[in-house]
C-alpha positions in Angstrom: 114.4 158.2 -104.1 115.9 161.0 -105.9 112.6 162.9 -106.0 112.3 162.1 -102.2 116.0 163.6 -102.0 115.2 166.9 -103.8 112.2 167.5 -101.9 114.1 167.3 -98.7 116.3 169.5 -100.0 113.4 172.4 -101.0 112.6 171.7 -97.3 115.6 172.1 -95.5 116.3 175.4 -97.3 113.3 177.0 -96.7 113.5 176.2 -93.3 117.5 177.4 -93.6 115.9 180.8 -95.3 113.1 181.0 -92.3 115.6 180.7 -89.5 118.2 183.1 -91.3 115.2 185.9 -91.6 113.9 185.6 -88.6 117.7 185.7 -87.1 118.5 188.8 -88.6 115.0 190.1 -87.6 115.6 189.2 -83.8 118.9 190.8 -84.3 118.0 194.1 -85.7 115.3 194.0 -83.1 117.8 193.5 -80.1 119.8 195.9 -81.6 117.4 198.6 -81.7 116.1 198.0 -78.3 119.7 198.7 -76.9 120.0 201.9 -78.7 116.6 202.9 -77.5 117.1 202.1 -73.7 120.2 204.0 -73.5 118.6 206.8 -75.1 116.2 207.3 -72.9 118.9 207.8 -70.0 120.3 210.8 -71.5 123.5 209.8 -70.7 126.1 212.4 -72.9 130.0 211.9 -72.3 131.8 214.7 -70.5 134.3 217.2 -72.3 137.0 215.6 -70.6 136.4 211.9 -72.3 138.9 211.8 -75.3 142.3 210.2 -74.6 143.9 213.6 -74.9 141.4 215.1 -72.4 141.8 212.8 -69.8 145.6 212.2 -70.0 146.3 215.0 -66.9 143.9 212.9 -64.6 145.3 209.4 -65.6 149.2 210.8 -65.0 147.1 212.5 -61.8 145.7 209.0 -60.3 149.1 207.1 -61.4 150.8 209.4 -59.5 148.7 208.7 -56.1 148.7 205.2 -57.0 152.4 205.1 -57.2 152.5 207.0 -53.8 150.0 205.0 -52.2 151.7 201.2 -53.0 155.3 202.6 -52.1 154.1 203.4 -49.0 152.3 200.0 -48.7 155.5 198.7 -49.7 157.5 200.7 -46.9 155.0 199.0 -44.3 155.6 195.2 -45.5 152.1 195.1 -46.9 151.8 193.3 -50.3 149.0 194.7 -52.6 148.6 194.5 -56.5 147.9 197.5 -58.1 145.3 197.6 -60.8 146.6 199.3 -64.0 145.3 203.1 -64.6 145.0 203.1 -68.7 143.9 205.8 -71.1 140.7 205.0 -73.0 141.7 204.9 -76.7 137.8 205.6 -77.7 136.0 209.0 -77.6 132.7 210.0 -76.2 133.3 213.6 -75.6 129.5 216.1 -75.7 128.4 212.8 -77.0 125.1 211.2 -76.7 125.6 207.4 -75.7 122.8 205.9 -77.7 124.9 202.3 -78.8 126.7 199.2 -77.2 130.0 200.8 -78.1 129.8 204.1 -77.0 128.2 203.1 -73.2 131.5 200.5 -72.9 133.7 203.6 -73.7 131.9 205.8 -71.4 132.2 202.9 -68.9 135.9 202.8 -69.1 135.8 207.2 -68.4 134.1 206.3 -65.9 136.6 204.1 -64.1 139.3 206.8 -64.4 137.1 209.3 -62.6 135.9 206.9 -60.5 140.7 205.8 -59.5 141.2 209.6 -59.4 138.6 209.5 -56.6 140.7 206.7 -54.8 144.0 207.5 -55.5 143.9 203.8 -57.9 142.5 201.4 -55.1 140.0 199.4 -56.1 136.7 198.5 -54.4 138.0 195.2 -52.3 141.3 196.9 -51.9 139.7 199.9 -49.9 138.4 199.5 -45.8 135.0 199.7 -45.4 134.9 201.6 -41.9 136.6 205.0 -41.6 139.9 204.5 -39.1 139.9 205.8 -35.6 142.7 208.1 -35.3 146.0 207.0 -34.5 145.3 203.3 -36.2 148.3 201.7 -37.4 149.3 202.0 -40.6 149.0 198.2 -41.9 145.4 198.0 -40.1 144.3 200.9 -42.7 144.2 200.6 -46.9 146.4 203.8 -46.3 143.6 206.5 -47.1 142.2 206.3 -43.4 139.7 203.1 -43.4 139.8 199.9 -42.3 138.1 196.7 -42.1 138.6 196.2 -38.8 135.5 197.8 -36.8 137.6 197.5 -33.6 139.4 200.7 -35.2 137.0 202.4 -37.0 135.4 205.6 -35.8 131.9 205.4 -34.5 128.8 208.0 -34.6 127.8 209.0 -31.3 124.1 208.5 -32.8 124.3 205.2 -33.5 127.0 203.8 -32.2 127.8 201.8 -35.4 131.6 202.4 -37.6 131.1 205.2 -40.4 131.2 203.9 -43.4 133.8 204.7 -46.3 132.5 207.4 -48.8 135.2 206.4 -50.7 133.8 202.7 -50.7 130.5 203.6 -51.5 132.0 205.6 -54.3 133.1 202.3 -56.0 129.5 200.6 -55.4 127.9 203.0 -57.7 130.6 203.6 -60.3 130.1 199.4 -60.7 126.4 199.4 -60.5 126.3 201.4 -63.7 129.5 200.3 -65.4 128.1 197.0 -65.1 124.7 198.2 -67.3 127.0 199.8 -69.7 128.9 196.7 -70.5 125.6 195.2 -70.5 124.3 197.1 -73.3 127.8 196.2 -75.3 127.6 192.5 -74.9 124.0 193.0 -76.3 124.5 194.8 -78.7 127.2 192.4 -79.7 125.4 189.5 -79.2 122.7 191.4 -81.6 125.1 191.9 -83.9 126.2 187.7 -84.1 122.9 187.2 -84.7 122.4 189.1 -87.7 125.7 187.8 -89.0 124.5 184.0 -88.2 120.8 184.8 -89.8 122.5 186.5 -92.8 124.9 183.1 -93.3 121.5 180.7 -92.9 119.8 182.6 -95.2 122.5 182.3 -98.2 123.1 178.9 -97.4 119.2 178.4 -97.3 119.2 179.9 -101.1 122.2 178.6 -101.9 120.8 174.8 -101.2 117.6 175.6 -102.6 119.4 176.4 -106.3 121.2 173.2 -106.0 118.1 171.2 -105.3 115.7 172.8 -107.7 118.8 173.2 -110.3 118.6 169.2 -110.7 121.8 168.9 -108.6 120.8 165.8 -108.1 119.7 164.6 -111.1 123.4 163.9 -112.9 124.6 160.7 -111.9 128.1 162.0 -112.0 129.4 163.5 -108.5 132.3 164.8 -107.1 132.6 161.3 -105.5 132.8 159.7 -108.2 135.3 162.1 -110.1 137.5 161.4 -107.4 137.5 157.8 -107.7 137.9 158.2 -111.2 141.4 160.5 -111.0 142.2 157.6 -108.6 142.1 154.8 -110.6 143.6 157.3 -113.5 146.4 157.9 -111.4 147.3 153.8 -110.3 146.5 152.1 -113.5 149.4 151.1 -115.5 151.5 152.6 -118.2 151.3 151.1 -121.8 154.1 149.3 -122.8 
């Protein structure tokens, strides 16, 4: 039975070794692949993309938000601002080639893209550009609406105009959500390799034990623990 036991265990930790290498392979692997996809975009961060850089636009697009929301709040209109917040990462004349650098450059990105709304968000802004003289709480108080009643119409085809400012958001998510998409797999990559690196060593690790003869003492730490037991409740001598 004991021979039966140790071959098991040869077993179990070479197939604890194969999974482990084959982990940190698949991890390296989707690691790579990230790196190389977003190299091919040619995507390099702007000057403006440290936290010192970008501090005039953030105090810039607080500002308007501030603005924007007190006069919401003048008109009895209750809206949540989304928080403005500096980036605390840096991708300035940088090449974004990693998971980490494309979720910094993604969060640049959504600065630019509140300075370009005065800090509305996309489901916050009208999609139709108001007609003139639309009241105030019918608009997202930039001049659109989502009413089409009010919105302006083009004489060609007689359908609302659309909000640039709308459309603006649409592609800002479109590739922020790529971006992120590259950091969770990188990430994930990453888990990998620290999984297959903790199946490997446990893989050796049980191999020493079984080849060592681990099994072969008939003395275990089961049975050192009963012995301190009945140490530790048999009686004194008189």
């Amino acid at each position: 039975m004991r021979k039966a036991f140790e071959l098991g265990g040869v077993i179990a930790a070479a197939v604890l070794i194969a999974f482990g290498i084959a982990a940190i392979a698949m991890g390296f692997n989707g690691k790579s692949t990230v790196n190389s996809s977003l190299k091919q975009e040619q995507i390099t961060g702007t000057p403006d993309m440290t936290p010192a850089a970008i501090a005039g636009e953030v105090k810039a697009a607080q500002a308007a938000q501030d603005k924007l929301f007190a006069d919401y709040k003048a008109h009895g209109m209750k809206v949540t601002p989304s928080p403005i917040q500096t980036p605390t990462c840096s991708v300035a004349n940088k090449v974004i080639d990693n998971g980490t650098d494309a979720r910094c450059f993604a969060k640049y990105m959504r600065i630019h893209t509140f300075g370009g709304s005065s800090g509305l968000t996309y489901s916050q802004m009208g999609r139709y550009i108001a007609a003139p003289g639309t009241p105030f709480k019918l608009t997202d108080g930039l001049g659109a609406t989502n009413d089409p009643t009010k919105a302006m119409t083009d004489p060609k085809t007689q359908q609302p105009v659309a909000n640039g400012r709308r459309d603006l958001w649409v592609t800002y998510t479109a590739l922020t959500t790529a971006l992120n998409s590259s950091y969770m797999a990188s990430q994930l990559a990453l888990f990998g390799i620290v999984v297959g690196i903790a199946l490997l060593l446990a893989g050796i690790g049980f191999g020493i034990l079984a080849l060592g003869g681990a099994l072969e003492s008939p003395r275990t730490a089961l049975t050192w623990f009963r012995k301190e037991s009945v140490d530790t409740h048999a009686p004194a001598n008189a």
